[in-house]
C-alpha positions in Angstrom: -17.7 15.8 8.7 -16.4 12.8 7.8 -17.4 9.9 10.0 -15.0 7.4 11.9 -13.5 4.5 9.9 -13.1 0.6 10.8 -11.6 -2.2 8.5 -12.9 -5.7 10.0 -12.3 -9.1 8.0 -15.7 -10.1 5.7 -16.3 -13.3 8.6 -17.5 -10.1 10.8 -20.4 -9.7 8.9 -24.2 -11.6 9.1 -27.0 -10.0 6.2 -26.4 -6.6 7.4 -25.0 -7.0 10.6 -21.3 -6.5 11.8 -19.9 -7.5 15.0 -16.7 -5.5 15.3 -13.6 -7.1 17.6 -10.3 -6.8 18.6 -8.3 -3.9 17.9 -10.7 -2.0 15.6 -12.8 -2.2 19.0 -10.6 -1.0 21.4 -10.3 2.1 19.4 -14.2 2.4 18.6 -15.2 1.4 22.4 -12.3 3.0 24.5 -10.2 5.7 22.2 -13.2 7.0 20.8 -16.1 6.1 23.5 -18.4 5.6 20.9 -22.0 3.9 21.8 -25.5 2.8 20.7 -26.9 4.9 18.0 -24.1 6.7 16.6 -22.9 6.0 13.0 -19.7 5.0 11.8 -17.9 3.6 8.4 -17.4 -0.1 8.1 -14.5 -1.5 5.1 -13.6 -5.0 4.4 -10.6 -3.5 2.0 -12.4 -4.3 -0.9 -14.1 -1.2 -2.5 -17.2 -0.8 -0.6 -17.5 1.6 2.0 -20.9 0.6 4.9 -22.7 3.1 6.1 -23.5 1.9 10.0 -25.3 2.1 13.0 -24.1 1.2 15.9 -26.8 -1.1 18.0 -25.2 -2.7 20.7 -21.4 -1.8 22.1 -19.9 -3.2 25.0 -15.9 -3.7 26.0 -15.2 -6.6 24.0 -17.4 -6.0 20.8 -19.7 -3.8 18.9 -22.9 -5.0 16.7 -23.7 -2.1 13.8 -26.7 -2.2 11.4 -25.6 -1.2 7.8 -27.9 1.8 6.8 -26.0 2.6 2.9 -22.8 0.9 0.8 -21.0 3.0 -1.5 -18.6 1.1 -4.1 -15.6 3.5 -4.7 -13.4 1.6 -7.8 -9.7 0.8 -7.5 -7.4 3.0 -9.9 -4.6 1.7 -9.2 -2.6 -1.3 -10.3 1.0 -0.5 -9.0 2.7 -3.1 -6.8 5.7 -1.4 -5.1 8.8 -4.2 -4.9 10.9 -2.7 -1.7 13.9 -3.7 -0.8 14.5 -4.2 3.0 15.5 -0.9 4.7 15.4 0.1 8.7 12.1 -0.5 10.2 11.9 3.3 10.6 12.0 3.8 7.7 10.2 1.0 6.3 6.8 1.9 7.9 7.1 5.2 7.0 7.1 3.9 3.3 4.4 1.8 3.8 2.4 4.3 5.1 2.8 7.1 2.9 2.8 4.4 -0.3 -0.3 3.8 1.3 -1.4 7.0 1.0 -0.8 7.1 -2.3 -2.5 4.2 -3.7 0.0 1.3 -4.1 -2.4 -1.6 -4.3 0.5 -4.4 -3.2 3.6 -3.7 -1.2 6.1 -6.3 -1.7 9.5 -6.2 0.5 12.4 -7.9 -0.9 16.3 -8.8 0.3 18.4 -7.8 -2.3 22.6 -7.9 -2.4 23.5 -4.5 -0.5 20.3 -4.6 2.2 21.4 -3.8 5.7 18.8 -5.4 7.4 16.9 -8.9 7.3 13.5 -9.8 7.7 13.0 -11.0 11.8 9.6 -12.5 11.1 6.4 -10.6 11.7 7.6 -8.0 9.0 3.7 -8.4 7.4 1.4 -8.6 10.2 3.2 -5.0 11.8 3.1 -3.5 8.2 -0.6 -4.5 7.4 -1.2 -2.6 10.6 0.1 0.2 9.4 -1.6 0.0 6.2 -5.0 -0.3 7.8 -3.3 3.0 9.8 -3.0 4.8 6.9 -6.0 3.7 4.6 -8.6 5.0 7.7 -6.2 8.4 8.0 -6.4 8.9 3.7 -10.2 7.8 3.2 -9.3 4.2 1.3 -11.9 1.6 0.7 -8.9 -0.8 -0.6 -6.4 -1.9 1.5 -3.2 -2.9 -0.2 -1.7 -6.4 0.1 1.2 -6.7 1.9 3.3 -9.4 1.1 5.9 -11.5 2.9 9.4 -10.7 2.5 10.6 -12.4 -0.9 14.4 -13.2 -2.2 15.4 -11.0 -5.1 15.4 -14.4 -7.0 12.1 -14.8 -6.4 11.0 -10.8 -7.0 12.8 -11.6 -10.5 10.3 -14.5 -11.2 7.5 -12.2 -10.1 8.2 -9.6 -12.4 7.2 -11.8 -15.0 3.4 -11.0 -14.7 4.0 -7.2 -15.3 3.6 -5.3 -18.2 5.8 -2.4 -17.5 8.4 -2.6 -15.1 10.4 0.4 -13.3 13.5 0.7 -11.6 14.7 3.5 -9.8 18.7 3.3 -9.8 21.2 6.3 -8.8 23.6 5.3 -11.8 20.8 5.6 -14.2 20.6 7.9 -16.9 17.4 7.6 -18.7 14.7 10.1 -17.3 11.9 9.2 -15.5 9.4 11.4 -17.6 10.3 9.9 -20.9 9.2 6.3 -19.2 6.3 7.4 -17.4 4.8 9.1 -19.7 4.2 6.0 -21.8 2.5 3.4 -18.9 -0.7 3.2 -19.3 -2.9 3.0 -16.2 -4.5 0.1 -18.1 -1.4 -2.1 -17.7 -0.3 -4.3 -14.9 3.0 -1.6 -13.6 5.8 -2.6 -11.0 7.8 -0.4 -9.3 11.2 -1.7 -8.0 13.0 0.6 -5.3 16.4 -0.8 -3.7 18.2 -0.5 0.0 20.1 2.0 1.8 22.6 0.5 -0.4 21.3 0.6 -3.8 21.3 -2.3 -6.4 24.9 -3.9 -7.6 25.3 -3.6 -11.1 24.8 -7.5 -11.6 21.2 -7.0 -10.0 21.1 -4.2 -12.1 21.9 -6.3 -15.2 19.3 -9.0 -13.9 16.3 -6.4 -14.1 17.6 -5.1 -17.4 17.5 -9.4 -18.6 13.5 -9.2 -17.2 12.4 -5.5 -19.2 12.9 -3.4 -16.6 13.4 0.4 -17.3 15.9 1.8 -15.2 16.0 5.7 -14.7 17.2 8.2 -13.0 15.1 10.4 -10.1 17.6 13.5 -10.6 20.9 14.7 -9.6 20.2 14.2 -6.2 20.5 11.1 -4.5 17.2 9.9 -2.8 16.7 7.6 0.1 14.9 4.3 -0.2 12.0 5.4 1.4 11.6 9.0 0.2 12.6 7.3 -3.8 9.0 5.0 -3.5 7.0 8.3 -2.7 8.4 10.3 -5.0 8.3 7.6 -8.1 4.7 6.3 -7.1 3.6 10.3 -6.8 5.6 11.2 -10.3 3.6 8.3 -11.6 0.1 9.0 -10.1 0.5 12.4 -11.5 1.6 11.1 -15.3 -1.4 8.4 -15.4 -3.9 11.3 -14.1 -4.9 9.6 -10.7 -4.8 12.8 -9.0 -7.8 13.7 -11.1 -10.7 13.6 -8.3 -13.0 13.1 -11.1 -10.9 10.2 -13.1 
C-alpha cells in the first residue's frame, strides 16, 4: 500500500527534517488525521521521493524525520503550449496532461480563444498539478507557466527541436511525425481554442518548423486533442514502458 503523498517547497526542509504547512497540512493533519509516528511521502517536484516519519503534528504544522530518498529520473521533455479554453475544461487538461507526464504546461491567447486570462490562471492550475502529480505517483511536478501572447509562444518555440501542431484542416498524419521524435530532443506540443487556429496562425507555425497534422476524421476538443496527442506520443517514444 502506497503511502500518503505531500509536495512542500525545498525552504521546508533543515538536514533531514521537514516542517510541513499550509495546505499540504490541512490535508495531512485534518483530512487524513494523521499523527506522531506514522510515515508518509515528502516531494519537492524535483525527482526525489522522502521516505518520512512523522515526529511532531499539531493544527498548524507537522515536523517529519526522513528515514530513505528514492531518485525517480524525468522521461519526459514535452512542454504542452495550450491555448486558453473554459476553465472547465482547462483544469481538466491540466490535470490529465499531468497525468501523463507533460513536464511544462504553457497557456497561450491565440486569435479565435473565447476566454482571457483573469489573473491567477497559474497559482489555481499549479494546484491542480500538485492534485494530480500526488493522485498519479509523480516525483516531478510540471511547470506551469503564465499565460503568454501567441507572439510570444512563437518566439518560444525557438528553443525546440521538434515542434507539433494539432490542426483540424491538417492532412499530414500524426504517426508519420511521431514516429520520428526522439525522446532525446527538446518536443513542443501546440494545441489551439474551442476555436481552432486561423490559417494565418497556421502559416506563422508553418514559418517556425512546426508540423501540422491531423488527429482523424473526427474533430477533437481542445482539451480531449492535448490528451490524446501527448498519450499517441508517450506511446511512440516508449514512455509507457515501466521498465524504460
Amino acid at each position: 500500500m502506497s503511502l500518503p503523498s505531500f509536495f512542500v517547497d525545498k525552504s521546508a526542509r533543515n538536514d533531514d527534517e521537514i516542517v510541513i504547512s499550509g495546505t499540504e497540512q490541512h490535508h495531512l493533519y485534518d483530512v487524513l488525521a494523521l499523527r506522531a509516528g506514522e510515515e508518509i511521502e515528502v516531494l519537492f517536484g524535483d525527482g526525489y521521493i522522502h521516505r518520512c516519519k512523522i515526529i511532531d503534528s499539531t493544527k498548524k504544522y507537522t515536523r517529519a524525520v526522513i528515514l530513505s530518498s528514492e531518485y525517480v529520473p524525468n522521461d519526459s521533455n514535452i512542454t504542452i503550449f495550450m491555448a486558453l479554453i473554459k476553465a472547465e475544461r482547462m483544469d481538466w487538461a491540466v490535470q490529465k496532461v499531468t497525468e501523463c507526464g507533460a513536464c511544462r504546461i504553457v497557456p497561450f491567447e491565440s486569435e479565435y480563444c473565447v476566454v482571457k486570462d483573469k489573473g491567477n490562471k497559474a497559482d489555481r492550475l499549479m494546484r491542480i498539478a500538485i492534485s494530480a502529480s500526488k493522485q498519479s505517483g509523480r516525483a516531478w511536478l510540471p511547470e506551469i507557466s503564465p499565460t503568454i501572447t501567441f507572439g510570444q509562444m512563437l518566439d518560444e518555440l525557438g528553443n525546440f527541436d521538434k515542434i507539433v501542431v494539432a490542426y483540424e484542416g491538417a492532412t499530414q498524419n500524426a504517426k508519420e511525425v511521431l514516429s520520428k521524435i526522439n525522446r532525446n530532443e527538446r518536443i513542443a506540443l501546440v494545441i489551439g481554442s474551442e476555436g481552432g487556429f486561423s490559417e494565418q496562425e497556421i502559416g506563422r507555425l508553418l514559418d517556425k518548423g512546426a508540423n501540422v497534422i491531423s488527429l482523424g476524421r473526427n474533430i477533437l476538443r481542445a482539451e480531449t486533442a492535448s490528451v490524446a496527442l501527448l498519450s499517441a506520443l508517450n506511446y511512440e517514444l516508449g514512455l509507457w514502458e515501466r521498465n524504460k
